[in-house]
Wavefront OBJ file of the C-alpha trace (Angstrom):
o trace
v 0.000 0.000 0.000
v 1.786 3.973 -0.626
v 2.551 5.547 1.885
v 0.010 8.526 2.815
v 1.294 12.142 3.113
v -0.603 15.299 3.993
v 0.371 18.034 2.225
v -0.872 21.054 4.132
v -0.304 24.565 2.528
v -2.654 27.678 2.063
v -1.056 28.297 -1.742
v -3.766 26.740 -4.032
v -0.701 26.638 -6.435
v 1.906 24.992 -3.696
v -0.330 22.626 -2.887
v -1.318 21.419 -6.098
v 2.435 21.191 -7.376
v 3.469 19.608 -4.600
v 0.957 16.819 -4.420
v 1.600 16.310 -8.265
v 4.744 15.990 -7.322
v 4.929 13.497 -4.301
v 2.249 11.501 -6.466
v 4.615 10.715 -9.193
v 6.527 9.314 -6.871
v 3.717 6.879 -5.884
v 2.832 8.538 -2.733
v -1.216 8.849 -1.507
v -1.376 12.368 -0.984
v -4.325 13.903 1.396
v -4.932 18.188 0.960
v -5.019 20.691 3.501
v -5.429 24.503 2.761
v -5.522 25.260 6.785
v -4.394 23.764 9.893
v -7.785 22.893 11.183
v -8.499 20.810 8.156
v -4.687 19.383 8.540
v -5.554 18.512 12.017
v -8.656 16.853 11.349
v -7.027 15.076 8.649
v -4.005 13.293 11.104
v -7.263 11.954 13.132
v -9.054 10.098 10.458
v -6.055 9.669 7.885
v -3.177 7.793 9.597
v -0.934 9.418 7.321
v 2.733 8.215 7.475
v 4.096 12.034 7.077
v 2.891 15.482 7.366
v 4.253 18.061 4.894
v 3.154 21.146 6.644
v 3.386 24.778 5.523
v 4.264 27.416 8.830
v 2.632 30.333 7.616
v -1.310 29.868 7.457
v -4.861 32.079 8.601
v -6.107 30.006 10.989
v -3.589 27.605 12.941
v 0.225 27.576 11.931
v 2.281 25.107 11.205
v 4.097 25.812 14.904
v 0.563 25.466 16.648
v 0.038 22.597 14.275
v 2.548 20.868 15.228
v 2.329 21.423 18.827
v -1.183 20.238 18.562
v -0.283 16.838 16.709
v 2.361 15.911 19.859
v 0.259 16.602 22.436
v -1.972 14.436 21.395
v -0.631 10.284 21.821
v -2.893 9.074 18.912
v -0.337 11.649 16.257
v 2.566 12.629 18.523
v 4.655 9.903 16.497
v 3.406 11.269 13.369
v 6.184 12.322 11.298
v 6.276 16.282 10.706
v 8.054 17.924 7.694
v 7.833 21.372 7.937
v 7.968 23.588 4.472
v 8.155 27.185 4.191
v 9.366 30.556 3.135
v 10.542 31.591 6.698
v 13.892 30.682 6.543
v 15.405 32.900 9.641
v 17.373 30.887 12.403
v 15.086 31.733 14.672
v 12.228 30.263 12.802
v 14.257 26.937 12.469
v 14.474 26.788 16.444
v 11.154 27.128 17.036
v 10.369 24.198 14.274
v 12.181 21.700 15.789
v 11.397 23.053 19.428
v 7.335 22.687 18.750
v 8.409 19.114 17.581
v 9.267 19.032 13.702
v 11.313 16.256 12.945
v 13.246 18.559 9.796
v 12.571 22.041 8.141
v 13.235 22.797 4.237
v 13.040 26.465 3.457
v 11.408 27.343 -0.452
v 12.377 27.206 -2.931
v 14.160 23.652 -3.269
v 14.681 21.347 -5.659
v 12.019 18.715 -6.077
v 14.392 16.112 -6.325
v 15.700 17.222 -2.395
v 12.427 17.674 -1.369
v 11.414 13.838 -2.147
v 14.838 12.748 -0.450
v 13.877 14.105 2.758
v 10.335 12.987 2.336
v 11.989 9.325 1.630
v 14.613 9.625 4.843
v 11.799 11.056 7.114
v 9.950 7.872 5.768
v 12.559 5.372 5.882
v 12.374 6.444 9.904
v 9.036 5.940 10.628
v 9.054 2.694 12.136
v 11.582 4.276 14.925
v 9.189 7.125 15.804
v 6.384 4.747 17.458
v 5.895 5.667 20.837
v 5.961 2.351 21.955
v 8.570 -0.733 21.719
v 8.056 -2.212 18.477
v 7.673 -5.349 19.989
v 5.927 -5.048 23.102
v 8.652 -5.236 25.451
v 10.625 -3.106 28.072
v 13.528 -1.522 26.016
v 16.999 -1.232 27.384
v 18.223 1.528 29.782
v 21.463 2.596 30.034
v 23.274 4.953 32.878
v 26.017 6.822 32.165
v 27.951 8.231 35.314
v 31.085 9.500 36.093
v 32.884 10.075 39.164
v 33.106 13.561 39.034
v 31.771 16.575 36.423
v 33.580 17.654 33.889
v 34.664 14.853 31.962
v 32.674 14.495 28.269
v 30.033 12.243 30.153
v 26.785 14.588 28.545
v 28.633 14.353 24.935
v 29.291 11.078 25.096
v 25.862 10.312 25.397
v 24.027 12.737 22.910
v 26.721 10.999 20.598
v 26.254 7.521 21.525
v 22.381 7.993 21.036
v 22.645 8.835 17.971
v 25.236 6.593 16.525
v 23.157 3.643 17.784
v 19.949 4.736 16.158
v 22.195 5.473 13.188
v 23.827 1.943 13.216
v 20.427 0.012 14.161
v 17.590 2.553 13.276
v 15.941 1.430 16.856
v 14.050 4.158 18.627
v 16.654 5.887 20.691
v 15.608 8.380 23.544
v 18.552 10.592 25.175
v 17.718 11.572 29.101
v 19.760 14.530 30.824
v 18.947 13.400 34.132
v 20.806 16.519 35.949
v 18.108 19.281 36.981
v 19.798 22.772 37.054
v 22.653 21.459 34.910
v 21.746 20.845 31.471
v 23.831 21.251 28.782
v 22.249 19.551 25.231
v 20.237 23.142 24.882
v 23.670 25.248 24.420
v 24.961 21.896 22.619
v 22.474 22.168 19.680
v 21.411 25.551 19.914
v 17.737 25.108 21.683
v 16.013 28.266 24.023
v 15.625 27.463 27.451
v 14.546 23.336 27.704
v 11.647 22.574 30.372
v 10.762 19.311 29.409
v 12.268 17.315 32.591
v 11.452 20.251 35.008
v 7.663 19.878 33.659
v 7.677 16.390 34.160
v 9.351 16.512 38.051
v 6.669 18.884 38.975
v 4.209 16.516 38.205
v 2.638 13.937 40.644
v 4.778 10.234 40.300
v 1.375 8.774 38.875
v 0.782 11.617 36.081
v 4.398 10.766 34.399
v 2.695 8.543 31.923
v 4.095 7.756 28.689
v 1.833 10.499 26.918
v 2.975 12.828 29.581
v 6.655 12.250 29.045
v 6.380 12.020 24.882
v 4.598 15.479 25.311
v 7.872 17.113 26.889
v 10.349 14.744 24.431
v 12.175 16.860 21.883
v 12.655 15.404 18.131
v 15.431 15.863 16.464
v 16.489 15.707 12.866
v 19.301 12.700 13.975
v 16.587 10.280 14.352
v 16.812 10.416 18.083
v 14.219 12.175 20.531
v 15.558 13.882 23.908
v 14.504 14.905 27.198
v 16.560 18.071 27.862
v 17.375 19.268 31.315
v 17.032 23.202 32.182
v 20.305 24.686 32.756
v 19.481 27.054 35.213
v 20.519 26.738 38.872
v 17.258 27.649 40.383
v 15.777 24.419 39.105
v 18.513 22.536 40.914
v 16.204 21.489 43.665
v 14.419 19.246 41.382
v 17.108 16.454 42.058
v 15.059 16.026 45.254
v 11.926 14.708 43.318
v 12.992 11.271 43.942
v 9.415 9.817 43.346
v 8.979 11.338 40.084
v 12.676 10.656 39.382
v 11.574 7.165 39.600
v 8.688 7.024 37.291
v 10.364 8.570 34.773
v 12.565 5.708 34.797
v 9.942 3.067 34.897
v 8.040 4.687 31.740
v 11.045 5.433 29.582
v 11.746 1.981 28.610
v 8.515 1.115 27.509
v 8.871 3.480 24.753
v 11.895 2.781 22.970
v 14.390 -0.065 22.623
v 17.193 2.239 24.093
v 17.079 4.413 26.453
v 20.461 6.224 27.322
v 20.578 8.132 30.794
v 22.909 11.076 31.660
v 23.125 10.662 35.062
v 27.273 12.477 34.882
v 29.072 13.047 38.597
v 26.433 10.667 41.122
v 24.800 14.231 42.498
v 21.550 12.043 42.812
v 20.748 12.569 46.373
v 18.990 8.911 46.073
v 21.497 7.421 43.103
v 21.096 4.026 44.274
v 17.225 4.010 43.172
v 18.205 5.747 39.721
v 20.663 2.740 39.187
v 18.003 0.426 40.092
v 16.256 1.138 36.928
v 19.086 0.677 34.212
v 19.967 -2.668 32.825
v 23.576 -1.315 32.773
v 25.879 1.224 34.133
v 28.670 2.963 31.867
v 31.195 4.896 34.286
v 33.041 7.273 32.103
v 36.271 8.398 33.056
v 39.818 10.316 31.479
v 43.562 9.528 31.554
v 44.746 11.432 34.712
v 45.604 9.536 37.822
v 43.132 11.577 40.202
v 40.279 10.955 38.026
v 41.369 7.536 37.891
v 41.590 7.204 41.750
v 38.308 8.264 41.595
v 36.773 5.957 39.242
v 37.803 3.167 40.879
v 36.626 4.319 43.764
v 32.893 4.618 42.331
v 33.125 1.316 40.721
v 33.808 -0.152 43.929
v 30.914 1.607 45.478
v 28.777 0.561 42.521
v 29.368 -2.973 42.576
v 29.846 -3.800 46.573
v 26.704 -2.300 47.643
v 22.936 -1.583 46.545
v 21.314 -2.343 43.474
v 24.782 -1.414 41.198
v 26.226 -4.730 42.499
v 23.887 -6.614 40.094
v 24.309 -4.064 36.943
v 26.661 -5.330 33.805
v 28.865 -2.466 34.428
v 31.392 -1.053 31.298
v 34.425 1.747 31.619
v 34.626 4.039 28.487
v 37.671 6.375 28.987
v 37.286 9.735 26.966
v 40.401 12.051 25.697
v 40.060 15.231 25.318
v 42.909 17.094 25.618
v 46.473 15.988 23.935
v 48.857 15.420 26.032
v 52.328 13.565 26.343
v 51.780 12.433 29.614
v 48.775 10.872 30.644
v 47.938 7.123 31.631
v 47.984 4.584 28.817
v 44.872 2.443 28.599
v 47.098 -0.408 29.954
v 47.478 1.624 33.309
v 43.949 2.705 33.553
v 42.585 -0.956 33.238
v 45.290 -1.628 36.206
v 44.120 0.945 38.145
v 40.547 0.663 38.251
v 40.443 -3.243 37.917
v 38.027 -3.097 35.163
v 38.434 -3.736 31.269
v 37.933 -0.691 28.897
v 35.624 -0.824 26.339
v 36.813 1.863 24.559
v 38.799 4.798 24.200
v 37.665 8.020 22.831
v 40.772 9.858 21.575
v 41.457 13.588 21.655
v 39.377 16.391 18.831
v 39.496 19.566 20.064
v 39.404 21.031 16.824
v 35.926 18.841 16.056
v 34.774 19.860 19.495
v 34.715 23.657 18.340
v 33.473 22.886 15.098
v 30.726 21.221 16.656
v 29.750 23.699 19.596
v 29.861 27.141 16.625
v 27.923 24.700 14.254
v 25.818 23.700 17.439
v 25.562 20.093 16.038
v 26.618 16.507 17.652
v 30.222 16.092 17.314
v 30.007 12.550 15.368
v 28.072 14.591 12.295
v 31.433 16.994 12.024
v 33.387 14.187 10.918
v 31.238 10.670 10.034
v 34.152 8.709 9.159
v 36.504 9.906 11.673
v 38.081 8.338 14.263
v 35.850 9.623 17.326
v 32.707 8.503 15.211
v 34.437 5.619 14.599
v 35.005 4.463 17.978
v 31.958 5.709 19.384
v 29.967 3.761 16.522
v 32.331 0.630 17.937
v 30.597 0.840 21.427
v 27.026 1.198 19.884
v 27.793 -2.315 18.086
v 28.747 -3.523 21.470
v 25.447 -2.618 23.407
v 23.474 -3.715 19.703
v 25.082 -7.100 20.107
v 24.228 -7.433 23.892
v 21.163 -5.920 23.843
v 19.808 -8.391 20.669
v 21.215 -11.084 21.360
l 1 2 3 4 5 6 7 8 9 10 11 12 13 14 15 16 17 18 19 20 21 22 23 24 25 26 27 28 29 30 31 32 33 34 35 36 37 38 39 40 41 42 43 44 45 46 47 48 49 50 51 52 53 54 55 56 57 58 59 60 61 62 63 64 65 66 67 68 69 70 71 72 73 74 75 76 77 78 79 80 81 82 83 84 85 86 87 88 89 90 91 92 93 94 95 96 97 98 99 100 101 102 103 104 105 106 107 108 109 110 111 112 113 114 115 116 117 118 119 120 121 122 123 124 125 126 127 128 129 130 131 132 133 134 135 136 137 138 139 140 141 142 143 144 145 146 147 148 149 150 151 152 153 154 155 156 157 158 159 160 161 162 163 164 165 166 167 168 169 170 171 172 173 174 175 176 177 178 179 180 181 182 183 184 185 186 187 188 189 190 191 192 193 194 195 196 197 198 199 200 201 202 203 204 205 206 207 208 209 210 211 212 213 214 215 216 217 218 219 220 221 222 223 224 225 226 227 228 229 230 231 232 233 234 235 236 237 238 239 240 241 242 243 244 245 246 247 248 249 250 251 252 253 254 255 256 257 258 259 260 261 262 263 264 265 266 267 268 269 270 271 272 273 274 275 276 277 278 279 280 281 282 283 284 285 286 287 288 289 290 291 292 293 294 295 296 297 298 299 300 301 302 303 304 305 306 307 308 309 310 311 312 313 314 315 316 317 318 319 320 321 322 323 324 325 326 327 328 329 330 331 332 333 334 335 336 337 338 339 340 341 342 343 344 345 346 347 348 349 350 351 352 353 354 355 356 357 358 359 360 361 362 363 364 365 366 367 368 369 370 371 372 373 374 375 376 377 378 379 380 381 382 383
């Protein structure tokens, strides 16, 4: 059966070329001239993508959009947004309202119908659900102390994984107050988490937390943390903390958690609900000491004692003296799984191009051996 596609645009003229267009293709294409007739359309259509214009009478595409996730039965819907505003700003609020990507006009048909195909090609990941009915796999990532790449290494390892298996992938800063993805990729001011800790434990449902999750155009979707201090005393919401946890899995097949230093004040309960634990450390002897010191915590007492538990050591400064992954795996009595090396000069490109540091340079070596730990977890994980 083809695929269905609303194509929702006020331009008699747009719309018609555009269907023609995606029809030739072989794709069922449903009209919209407004946003209330686009809206009613996701209900009784089903399509498999929206094409949606931002700049309309009634609705826009932003209040479209923020309509469509809100609501469970089209929040996995994916939304293509296509328009003359082609501003920064209007970009940020297109992917902030929930747009999975944003092509400004005029384009080329032919790039047009490849993001239509890739947006396609992902659908299967956006469910809100496990594919298959089960509890996906959660993940902590922790670090004896702040500082260290634990944050990056995450956003990075999300999205190579969902790269490398196309599962649904969902990124968690788990650090109130001390966010950092927002700066990362160039987002306003995040309140998903804070929204959802300020809720009571039984109202974090699924559709409550895919309300508040943020979809991005690298396949993943991302519950940022605020990055303001004041909203530091949110660590203390230990109950909601912990349905969070319990709901998160049953919407993906990975779940990655930035938990970063252990500033839970209750971080033995947070463990409880990952499958694994990933303690991230670097190639200096006091962060070292330290490491080894949290693995033994981890794995003598509470509910980390029972966790498959992995050391990933990250580099990011060059240096001629520093540990050699020999020493490390010495020192804190633990294999390495891998070994990020130094990019400072990818780092920067990344944080001016506000993008994930693996899209700077694909086929480099930090891609490279971040991609080699996401074939790791694949190959435990589907075994």
């Amino acid at each position: 059966m083809a695929e269905k596609i609303i194509v929702v645009d006020d331009d008699p003229e747009t719309l018609r070329l555009v269907g023609l267009m995606l029809q030739r293709q072989g794709y069922q294409i449903a009209p919209a001239n407004n946003g209330t007739i686009a809206l009613s359309l996701a209900h009784t259509e089903k399509p498999d993508l929206i094409l949606l214009d931002i700049m309309m009478p009634d609705l826009d595409g932003y209040q479209v959009t923020q309509q469509l996730r809100a609501n469970p039965e089209t929040a996995s819907i994916p939304v293509l947004m296509f328009t003359a505003k082609s501003q920064v700003e209007d970009k940020v609020i297109g992917y902030e309202v929930g747009a999975d990507d944003y092509l400004t006009k005029p384009i080329h048909p032919a790039e047009l119908v490849a993001h239509v195909k890739a947006l396609l090609s992902r659908r299967k990941p956006r469910d809100t659900t496990s594919t298959t009915g089960n509890r996906g796999t959660t993940i902590g990532l922790v670090a004896a102390r702040g500082g260290i790449g634990v944050s990056t290494l995450t956003l990075n390892l999300a999205i190579s994984y969902h790269n490398l298996t196309k599962d649904n992938v969902i990124a968690v800063e788990l650090r109130p107050g001390h966010g950092s993805w927002a700066y990362d990729l160039g987002f306003s001011e995040p309140t998903g988490l804070n929204n959802l800790l300020q809720l009571k434990p039984n109202e974090i449902t699924t559709s409550a937390i895919e309300s508040e999750l943020v979809r991005t155009v690298f396949g993943i979707r991302m519950l940022m943390a605020s990055h303001q201090i004041a909203d530091f005393h949110l660590v203390n919401a230990i109950p909601q903390i912990q349905s969070l946890l319990q709901q998160l899995p049953l919407m993906a097949e990975l779940v990655l958690i930035d938990i970063g230093d252990p500033c839970l004040p209750d971080l033995d309960r947070a463990i409880a609900f990952c499958d694994e634990i990933m303690v991230v450390t670097e190639p200096y002897p006091g962060t070292v000491q330290r490491t080894r010191h949290l693995i033994e915590e981890l794995t003598n007492k509470g509910p980390g004692k029972t966790k498959l538990l992995s050391v990933v050591v990250v580099n990011r400064v060059r240096a001629e003296i520093q540990l050699s992954l020999s020493q490390i795996q010495e020192r804190v009595e633990q294999p390495v799984d891998i070994m990020v090396p130094p990019a400072p000069e990818l780092a920067y490109q990344a944080d001016i191009r506000s993008t994930p540091l693996i899209n700077i340079q694909p086929t480099g070596l930090v891609a490279q051996q971040i991609e080699v730990l996401a074939k790791r977890i694949a190959e435990r994980i589907k075994k």
